[in-house]
One Martini backbone bead per residue (centre of mass of N, CA, C, O) as a GRO file, in nm:
protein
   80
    1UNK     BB    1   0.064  -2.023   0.035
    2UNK     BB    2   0.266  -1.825  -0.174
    3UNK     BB    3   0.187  -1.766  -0.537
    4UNK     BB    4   0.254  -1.850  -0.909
    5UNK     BB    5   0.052  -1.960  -1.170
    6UNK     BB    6   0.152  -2.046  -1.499
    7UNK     BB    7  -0.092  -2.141  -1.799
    8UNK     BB    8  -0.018  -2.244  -2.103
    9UNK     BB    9  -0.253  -2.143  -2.372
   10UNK     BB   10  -0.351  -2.168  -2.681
   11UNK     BB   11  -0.488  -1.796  -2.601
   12UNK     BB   12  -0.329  -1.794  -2.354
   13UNK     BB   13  -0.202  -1.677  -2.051
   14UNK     BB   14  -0.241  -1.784  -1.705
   15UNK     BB   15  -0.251  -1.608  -1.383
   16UNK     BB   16  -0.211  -1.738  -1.095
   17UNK     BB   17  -0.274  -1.672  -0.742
   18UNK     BB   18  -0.169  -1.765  -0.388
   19UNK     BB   19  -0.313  -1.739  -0.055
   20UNK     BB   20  -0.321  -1.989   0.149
   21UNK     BB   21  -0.427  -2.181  -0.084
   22UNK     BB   22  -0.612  -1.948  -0.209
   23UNK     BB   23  -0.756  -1.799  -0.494
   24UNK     BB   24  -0.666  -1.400  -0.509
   25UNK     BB   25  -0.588  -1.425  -0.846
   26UNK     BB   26  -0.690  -1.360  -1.203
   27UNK     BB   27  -0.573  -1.390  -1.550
   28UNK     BB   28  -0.730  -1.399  -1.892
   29UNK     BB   29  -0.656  -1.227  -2.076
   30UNK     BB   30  -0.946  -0.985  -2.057
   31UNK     BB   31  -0.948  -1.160  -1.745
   32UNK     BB   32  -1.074  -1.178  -1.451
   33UNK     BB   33  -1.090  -1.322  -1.145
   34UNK     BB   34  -1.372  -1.545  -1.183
   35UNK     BB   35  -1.379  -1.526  -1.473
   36UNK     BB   36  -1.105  -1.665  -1.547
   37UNK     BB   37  -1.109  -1.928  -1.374
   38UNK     BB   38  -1.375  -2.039  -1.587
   39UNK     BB   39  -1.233  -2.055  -1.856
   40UNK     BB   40  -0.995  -2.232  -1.787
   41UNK     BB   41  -1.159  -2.485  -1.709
   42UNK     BB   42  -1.204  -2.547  -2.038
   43UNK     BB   43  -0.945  -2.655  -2.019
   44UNK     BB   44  -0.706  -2.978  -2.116
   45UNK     BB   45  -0.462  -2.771  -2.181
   46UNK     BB   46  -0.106  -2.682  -2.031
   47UNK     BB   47   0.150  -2.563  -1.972
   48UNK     BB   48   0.360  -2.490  -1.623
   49UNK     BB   49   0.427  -2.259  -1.354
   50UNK     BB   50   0.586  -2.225  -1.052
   51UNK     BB   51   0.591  -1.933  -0.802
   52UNK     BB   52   0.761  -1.915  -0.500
   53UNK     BB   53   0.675  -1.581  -0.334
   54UNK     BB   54   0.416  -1.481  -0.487
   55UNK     BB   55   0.248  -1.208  -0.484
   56UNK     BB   56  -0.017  -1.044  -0.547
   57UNK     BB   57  -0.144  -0.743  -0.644
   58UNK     BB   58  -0.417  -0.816  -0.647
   59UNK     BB   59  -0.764  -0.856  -0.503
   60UNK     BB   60  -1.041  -1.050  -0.726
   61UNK     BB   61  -1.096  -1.247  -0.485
   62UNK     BB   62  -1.307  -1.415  -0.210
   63UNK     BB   63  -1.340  -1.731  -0.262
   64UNK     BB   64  -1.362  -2.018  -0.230
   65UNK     BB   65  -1.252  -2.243  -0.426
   66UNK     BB   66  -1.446  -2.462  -0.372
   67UNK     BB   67  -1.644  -2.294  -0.537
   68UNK     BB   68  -1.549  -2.214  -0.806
   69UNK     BB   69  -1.521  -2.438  -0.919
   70UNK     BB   70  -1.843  -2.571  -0.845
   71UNK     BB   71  -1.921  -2.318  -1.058
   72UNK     BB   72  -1.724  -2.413  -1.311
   73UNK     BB   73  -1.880  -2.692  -1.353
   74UNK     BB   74  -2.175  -2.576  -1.402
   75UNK     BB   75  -2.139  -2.393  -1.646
   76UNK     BB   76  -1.994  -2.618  -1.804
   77UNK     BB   77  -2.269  -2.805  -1.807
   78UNK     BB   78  -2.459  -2.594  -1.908
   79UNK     BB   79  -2.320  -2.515  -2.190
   80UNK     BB   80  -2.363  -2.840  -2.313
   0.00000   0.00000   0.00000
């Protein structure tokens, strides 16, 4: 599945690209990449959008989601 899933923040907009299911680039702030990814998690309040059969403009992830996730549930446990 080819998406673009946007996120309102309390911070402002967050938008997540994903290809095949899995995410191939993120945005949040002046956050890209795997850093958007994991400050997204520290919110549990916002409302979305999403759209599908838009492509990444650029691919900034690499990684399994389900890495990303339980890398950035991780970081939320130590940071507490």
């Amino acid at each position: 599945n080819t998406a673009r899933l946007t996120v309102h923040y309390p911070i402002g907009d967050g938008i997540f690209y994903f290809a095949e299911g899995e995410v191939v680039d993120a945005r949040l702030g002046n956050l890209v990449g795997t850093d958007a990814v994991y400050k997204a998690l520290a919110y549990d309040q916002g409302s979305f959008r999403i759209d599908t059969g838009i492509p990444a403009p650029q691919r900034t992830i690499f990684e399994p989601w389900a890495n990303l996730i339980m890398e950035g549930l991780r970081l939320l446990d130590e940071a507490r």
